[in-house]
ROKEVEX-406751 format. One line per field, with one value per residue (C-alpha): residue number from 0; residue in one letter; x negated, y negated, z. Coordinates in nm, 3 decimals. Each point is the difference from the previous one (the first is absolute). Example, Ala and Ser with C-alpha at 12.3 -4.5 7.8 and 13.67 -1.06 7.14 Angstrom:
% ROKEVEX-406751
pos: [0 | 1] .
code: [a | s] .
u: [-1.230 | -0.137] .
v: [0.450 | -0.344] .
w: [0.780 | -0.066] .
//
This chain:
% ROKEVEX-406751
pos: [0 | 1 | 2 | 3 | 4 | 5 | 6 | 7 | 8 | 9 | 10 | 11 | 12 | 13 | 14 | 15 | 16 | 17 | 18 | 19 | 20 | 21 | 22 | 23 | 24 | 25 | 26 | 27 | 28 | 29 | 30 | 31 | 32 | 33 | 34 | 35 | 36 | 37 | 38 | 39 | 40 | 41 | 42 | 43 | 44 | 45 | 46 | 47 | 48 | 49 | 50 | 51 | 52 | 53 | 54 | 55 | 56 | 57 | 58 | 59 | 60 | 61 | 62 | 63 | 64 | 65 | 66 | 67 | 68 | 69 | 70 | 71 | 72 | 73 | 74 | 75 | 76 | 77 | 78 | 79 | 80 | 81 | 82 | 83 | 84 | 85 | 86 | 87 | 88 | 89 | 90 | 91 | 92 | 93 | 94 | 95 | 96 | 97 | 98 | 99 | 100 | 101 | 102 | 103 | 104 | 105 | 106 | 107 | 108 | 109 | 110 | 111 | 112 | 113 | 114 | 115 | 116 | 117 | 118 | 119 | 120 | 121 | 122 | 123 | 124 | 125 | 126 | 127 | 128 | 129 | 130 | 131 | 132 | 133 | 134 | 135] .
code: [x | x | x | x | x | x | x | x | x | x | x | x | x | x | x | x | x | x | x | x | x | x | x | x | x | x | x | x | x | x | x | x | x | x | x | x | x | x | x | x | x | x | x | x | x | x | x | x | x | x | x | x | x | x | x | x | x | x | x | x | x | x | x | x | x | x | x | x | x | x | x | x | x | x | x | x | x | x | x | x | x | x | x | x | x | x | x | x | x | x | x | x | x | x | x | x | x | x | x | x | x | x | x | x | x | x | x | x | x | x | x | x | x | x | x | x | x | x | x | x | x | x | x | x | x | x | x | x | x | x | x | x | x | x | x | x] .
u: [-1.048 | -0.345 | -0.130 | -0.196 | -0.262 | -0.084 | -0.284 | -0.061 | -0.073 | 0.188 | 0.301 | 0.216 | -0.136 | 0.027 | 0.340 | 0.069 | -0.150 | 0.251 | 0.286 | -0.168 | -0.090 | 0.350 | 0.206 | -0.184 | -0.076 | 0.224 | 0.335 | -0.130 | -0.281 | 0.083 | -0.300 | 0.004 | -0.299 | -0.151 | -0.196 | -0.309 | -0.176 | -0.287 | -0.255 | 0.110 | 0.344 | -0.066 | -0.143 | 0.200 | 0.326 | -0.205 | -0.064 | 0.389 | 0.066 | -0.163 | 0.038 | -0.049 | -0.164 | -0.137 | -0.048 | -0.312 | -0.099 | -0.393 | -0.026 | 0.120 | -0.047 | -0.217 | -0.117 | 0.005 | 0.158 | -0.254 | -0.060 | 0.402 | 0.009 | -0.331 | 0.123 | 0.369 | -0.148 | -0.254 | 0.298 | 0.186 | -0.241 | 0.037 | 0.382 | 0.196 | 0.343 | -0.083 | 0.299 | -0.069 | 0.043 | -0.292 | -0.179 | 0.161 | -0.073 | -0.225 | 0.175 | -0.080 | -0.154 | 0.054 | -0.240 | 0.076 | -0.244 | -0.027 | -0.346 | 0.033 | -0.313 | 0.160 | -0.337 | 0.006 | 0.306 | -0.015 | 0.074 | -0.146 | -0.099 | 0.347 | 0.237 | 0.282 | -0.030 | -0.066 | -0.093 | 0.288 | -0.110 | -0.052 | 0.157 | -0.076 | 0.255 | -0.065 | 0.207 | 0.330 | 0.282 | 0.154 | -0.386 | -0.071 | 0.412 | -0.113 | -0.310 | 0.169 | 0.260 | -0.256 | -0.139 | 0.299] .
v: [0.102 | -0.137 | -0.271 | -0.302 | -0.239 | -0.336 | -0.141 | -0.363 | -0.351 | -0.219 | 0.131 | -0.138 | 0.225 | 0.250 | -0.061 | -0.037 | 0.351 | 0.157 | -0.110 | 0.133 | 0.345 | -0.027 | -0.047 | 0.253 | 0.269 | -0.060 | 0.130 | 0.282 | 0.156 | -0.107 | -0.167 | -0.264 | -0.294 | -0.157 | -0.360 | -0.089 | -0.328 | 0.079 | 0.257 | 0.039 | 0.018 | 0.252 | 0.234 | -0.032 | 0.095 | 0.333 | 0.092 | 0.042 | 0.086 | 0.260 | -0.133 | 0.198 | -0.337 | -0.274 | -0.341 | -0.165 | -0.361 | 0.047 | -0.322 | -0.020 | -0.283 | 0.043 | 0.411 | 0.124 | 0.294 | 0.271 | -0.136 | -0.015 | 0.384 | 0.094 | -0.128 | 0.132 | 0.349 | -0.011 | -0.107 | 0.292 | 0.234 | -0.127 | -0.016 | 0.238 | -0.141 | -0.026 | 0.139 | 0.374 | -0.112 | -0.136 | 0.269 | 0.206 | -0.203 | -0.298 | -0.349 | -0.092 | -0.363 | -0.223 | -0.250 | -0.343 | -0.349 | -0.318 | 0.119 | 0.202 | 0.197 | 0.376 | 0.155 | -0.197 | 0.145 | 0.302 | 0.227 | 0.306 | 0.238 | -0.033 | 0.287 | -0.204 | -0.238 | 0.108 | -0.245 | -0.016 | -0.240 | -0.413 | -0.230 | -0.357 | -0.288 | -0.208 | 0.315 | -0.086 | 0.103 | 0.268 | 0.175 | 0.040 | 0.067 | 0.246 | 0.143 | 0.042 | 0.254 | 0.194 | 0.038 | 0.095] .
w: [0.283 | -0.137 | 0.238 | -0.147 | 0.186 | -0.246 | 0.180 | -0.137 | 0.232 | -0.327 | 0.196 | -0.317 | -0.207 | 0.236 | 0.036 | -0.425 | -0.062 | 0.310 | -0.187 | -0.346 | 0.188 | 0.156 | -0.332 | -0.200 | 0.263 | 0.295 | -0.109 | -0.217 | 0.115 | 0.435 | 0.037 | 0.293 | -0.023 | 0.309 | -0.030 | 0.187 | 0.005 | 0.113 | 0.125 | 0.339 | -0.090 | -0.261 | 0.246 | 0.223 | -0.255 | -0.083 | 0.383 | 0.007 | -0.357 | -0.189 | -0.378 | -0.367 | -0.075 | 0.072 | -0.315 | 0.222 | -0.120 | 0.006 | 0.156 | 0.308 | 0.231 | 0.284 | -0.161 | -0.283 | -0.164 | 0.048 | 0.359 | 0.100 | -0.108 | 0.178 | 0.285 | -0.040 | -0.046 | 0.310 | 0.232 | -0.191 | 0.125 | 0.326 | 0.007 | 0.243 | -0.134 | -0.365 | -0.190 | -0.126 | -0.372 | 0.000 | 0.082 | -0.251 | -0.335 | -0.066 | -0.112 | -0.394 | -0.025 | -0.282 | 0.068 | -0.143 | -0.047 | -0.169 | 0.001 | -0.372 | 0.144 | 0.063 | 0.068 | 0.279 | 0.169 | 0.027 | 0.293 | 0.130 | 0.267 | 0.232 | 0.045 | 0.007 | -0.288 | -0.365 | -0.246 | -0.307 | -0.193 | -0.056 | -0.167 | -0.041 | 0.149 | -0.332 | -0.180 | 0.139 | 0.206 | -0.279 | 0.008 | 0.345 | 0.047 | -0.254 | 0.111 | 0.363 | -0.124 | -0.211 | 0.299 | 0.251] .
//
């Protein structure tokens, strides 16, 4: 089963793209989605969880993106309980942002996360639905 993180603090869209993921990839392709509000949460959720990817709102409140992964992958390093699937493949990120500035959000230099791809919020629930399973 493919495991999910969407990282976004408007929990209600958070919670509206779960049940899109859900409907379209749940039943037939097994893939389970976990919500986190915020940052904290978020790292927390992939300390216990290694997931194939993660759909990580640029900006977060209280860190941003690039920070919540830099830090996420330096406690990684550091982790004697961090589940063994992460240390066999990275997690794909689909970064997302109100922002419509992708060269902005892009990811790099962390063995655990590999950057998948952006897509803007403004683009709708079917596109980044969309660009989420291209990605899986």
């Amino acid at each position: 089963m493919k495991q999910v993180l969407v990282v976004d603090d408007d929990i209600e869209l958070a919670h509206l793209l779960s049940i899109r993921l859900n409907r379209r990839l749940g039943k037939v392709d097994h893939v389970q989605i976990q919500i986190a509000g915020d940052p904290y949460e978020a790292m927390n959720l992939m300390a216990e969880n290694a997931f194939d990817l993660v759909l990580l709102d640029w900006h977060l409140q209280g860190l941003t993106g690039r920070q919540t992964l830099m830090i996420a992958s330096r406690d990684f390093d550091r982790d004697p309980n961090l589940p063994e699937e992460w240390k066999k493949k990275a997690a794909s990120v689909v970064v997302m942002s109100a922002s419509g500035k992708p060269q902005e959000c892009v990811i790099s230099g962390s063995r655990y996360f590999n950057y998948a791809g952006y897509v803007a919020k403004a683009e709708g629930l079917d596109r980044i639905t969309n660009r989420v399973q291209e990605c899986l």
